[in-house]
C-alpha positions in Angstrom: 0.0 0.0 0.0 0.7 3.8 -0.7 0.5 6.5 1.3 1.2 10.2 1.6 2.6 12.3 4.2 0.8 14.6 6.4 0.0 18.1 5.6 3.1 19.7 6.9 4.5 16.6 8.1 7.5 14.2 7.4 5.3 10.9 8.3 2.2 9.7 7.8 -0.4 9.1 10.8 -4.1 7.0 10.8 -2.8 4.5 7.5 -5.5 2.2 7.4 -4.1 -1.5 7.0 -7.0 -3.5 6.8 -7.0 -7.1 8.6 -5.2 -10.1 7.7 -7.0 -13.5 7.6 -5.9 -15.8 10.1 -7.4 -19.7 11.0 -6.3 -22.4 13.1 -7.1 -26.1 13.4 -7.8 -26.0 17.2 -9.9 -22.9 17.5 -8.9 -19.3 17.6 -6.4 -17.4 16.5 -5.3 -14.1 18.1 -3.3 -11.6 15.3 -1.0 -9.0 16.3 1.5 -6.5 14.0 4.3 -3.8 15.2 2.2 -1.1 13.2 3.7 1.8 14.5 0.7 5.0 15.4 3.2 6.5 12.8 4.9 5.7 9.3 8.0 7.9 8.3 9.0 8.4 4.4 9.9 5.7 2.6 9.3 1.9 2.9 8.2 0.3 6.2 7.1 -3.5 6.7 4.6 -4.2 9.3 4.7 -8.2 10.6 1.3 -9.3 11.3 1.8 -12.5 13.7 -0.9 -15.0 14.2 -1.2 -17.5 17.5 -3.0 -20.3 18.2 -3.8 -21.7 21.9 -1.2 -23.9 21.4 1.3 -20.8 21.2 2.2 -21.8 17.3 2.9 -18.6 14.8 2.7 -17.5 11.5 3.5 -14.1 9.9 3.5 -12.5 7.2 4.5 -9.1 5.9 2.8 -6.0 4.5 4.4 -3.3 2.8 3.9 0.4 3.6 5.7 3.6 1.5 5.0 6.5 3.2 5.5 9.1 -0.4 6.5 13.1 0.5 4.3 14.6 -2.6 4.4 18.1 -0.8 6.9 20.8 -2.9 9.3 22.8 -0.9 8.5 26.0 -0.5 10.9 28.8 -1.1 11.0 33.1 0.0 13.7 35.1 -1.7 14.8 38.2 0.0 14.3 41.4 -0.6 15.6 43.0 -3.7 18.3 45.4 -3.2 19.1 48.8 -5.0 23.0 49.8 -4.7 23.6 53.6 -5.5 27.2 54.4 -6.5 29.0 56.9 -4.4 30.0 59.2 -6.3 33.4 60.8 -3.8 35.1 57.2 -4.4 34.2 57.4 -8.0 37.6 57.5 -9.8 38.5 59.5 -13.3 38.9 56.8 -16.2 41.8 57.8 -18.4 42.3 56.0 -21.4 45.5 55.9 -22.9 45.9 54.9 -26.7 48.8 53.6 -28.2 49.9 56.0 -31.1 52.3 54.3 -33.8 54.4 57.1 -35.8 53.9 57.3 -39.1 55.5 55.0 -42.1 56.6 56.9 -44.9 57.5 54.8 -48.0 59.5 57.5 -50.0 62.9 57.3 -50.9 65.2 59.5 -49.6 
């Protein structure tokens, strides 16, 4: 069986398992599991036992995933506006490289 976690929750509480079928030869049979009240994510496996008077067992297993289907949820902060200050503002200078002239006349 599949199950999803509770609203706000990491685990999943009040997961209805149904009841296994148990008989015996000499009369009745009492049935017990290690259900836990509550399921974390992922897979869990409940063991169901069944006595008889005679204090013979069986069990058998049942299978329990617990699914997280709830998105995270996310707050950015605040946006943020930078002014420049202009005292620490520094002159650009560019400097360009100037190559003298090539002349190709004879001299």
């Amino acid at each position: 069986m599949t199950v999803n976690v509770n609203s706000g929750a990491c685990f999943a509480t009040g997961v209805t398992l149904g009841n296994p079928t148990a008989s015996d030869n000499c009369g009745a049979v009492t049935v017990t599991s290690n259900a836990p009240a509550q399921f974390p994510t992922g897979t869990n496996l409940v063991t169901w036992t069944a006595t008889d008077s005679s204090g013979n067992t069986a069990t058998c297993q049942q299978r329990v995933v617990v699914r997280d289907n709830q998105v995270p949820t996310i707050t950015c902060p605040a946006d943020v506006t930078v002014n420049v200050n202009l005292v620490l503002a520094l002159p650009l200078v560019l400097l360009w490289a100037v190559q003298p002239p090539t002349t190709t006349a004879a001299l």
